[in-house]
KEKE-275273 format. One record per residue (C-alpha): x, y, z; residue number from 1. Coordinates in steps of 0.1 Angstrom, whole numbers, plus 2048, in hexadecimal, padded with zeros to 3 digits. Last residue first. Layout:
u, v, w, k
X, Y, Z, NUM .
...
REM end
This chain:
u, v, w, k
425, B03, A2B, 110 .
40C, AF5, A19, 109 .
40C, AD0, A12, 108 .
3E9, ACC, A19, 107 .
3E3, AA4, A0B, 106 .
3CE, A95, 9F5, 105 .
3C4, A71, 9FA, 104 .
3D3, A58, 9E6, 103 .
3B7, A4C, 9CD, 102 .
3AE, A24, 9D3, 101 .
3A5, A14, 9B7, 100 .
390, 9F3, 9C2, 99 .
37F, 9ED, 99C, 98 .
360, 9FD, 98E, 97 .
341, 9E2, 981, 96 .
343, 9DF, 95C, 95 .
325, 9EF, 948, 94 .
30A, 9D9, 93B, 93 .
306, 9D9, 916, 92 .
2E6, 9C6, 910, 91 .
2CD, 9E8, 90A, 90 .
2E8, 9F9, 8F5, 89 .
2DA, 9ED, 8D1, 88 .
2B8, 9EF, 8DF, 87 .
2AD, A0C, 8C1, 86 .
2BD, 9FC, 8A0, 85 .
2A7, 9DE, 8A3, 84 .
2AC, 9CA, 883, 83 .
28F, 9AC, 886, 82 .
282, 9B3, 85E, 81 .
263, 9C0, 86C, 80 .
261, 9DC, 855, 79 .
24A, 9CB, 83B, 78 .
25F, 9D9, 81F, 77 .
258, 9BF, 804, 76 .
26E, 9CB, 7E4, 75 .
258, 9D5, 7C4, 74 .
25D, 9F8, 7C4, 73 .
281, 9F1, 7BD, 72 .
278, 9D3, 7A5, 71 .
266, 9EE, 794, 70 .
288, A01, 78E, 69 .
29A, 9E5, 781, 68 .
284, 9D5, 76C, 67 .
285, 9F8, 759, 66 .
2A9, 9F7, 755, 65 .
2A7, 9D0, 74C, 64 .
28F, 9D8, 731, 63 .
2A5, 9FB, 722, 62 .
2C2, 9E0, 722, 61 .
2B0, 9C7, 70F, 60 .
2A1, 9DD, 6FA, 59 .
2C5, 9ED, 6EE, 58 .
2D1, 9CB, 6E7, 57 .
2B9, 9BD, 6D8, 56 .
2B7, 9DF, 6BD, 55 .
2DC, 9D9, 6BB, 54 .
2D9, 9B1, 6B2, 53 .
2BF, 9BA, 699, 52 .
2D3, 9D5, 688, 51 .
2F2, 9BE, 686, 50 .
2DC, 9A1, 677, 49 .
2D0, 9B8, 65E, 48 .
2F5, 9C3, 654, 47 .
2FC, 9A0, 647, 46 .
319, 9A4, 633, 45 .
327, 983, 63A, 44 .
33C, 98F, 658, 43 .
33E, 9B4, 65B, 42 .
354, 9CA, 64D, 41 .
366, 9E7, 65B, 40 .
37F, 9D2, 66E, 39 .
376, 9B0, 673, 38 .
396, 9AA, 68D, 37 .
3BA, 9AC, 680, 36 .
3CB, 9AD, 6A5, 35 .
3C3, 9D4, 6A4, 34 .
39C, 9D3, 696, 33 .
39A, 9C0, 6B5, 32 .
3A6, 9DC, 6CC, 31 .
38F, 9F6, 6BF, 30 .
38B, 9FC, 69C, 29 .
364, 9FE, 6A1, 28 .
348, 9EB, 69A, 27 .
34F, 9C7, 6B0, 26 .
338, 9AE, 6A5, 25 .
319, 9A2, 6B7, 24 .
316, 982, 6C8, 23 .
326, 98C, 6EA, 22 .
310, 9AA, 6EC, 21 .
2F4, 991, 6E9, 20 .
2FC, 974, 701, 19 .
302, 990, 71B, 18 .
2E0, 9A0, 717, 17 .
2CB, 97E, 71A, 16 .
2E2, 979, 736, 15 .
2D1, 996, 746, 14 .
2B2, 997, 739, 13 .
2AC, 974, 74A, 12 .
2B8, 983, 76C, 11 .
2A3, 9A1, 769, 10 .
284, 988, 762, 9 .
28D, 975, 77E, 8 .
291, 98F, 798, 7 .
275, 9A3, 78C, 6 .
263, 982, 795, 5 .
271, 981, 7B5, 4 .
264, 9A3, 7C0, 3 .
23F, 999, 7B0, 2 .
23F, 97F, 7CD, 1 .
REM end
């Protein structure tokens, strides 16, 4: 149960992480600064906004990390999942040997 709640929570995380990178506003002269992006400045001269949005960012992804490896420790491993790598040869039968007859040797010695 506490498997599928990690589940949920990293999911949630998760697109609460996209919708926030995709808010925020490019910073460096990368390829939007090229088509006449924002540039150096930022829209409206809110640098508070830009702060917040990078602090979200950075706990959101430090959350889902740590989601991530309890959810590990969190997966049921009852070990009766039915997989039985032992009798994987028990059902092969072998098939039966066909009429070859071998031409008997013969002393050709002279």
């Amino acid at each position: 149960m506490s498997y599928t709640v990690f589940l949920i929570l990293i999911l949630i995380i998760a697109i609460a992480l996209i919708l926030i990178v995709m808010v925020q506003n490019p910073k460096g002269g990368g390829l939007s600064s090229t088509f006449g992006g924002g540039g150096g400045s930022s829209i409206g001269g809110v640098q508070s906004t830009n702060n917040f949005l990078d602090r979200t960012t950075w706990t959101l992804a430090i959350a889902m990390f740590a989601l991530i490896l309890l959810a590990n420790f969190a997966i049921p491993r009852t070990g009766d999942n039915g997989i039985n790598i032992d009798n994987t040869l028990n059902d092969v039968s072998t098939p039966a040997p066909t009429n070859t007859t071998v031409p008997p040797t013969t002393n050709d010695s002279i």
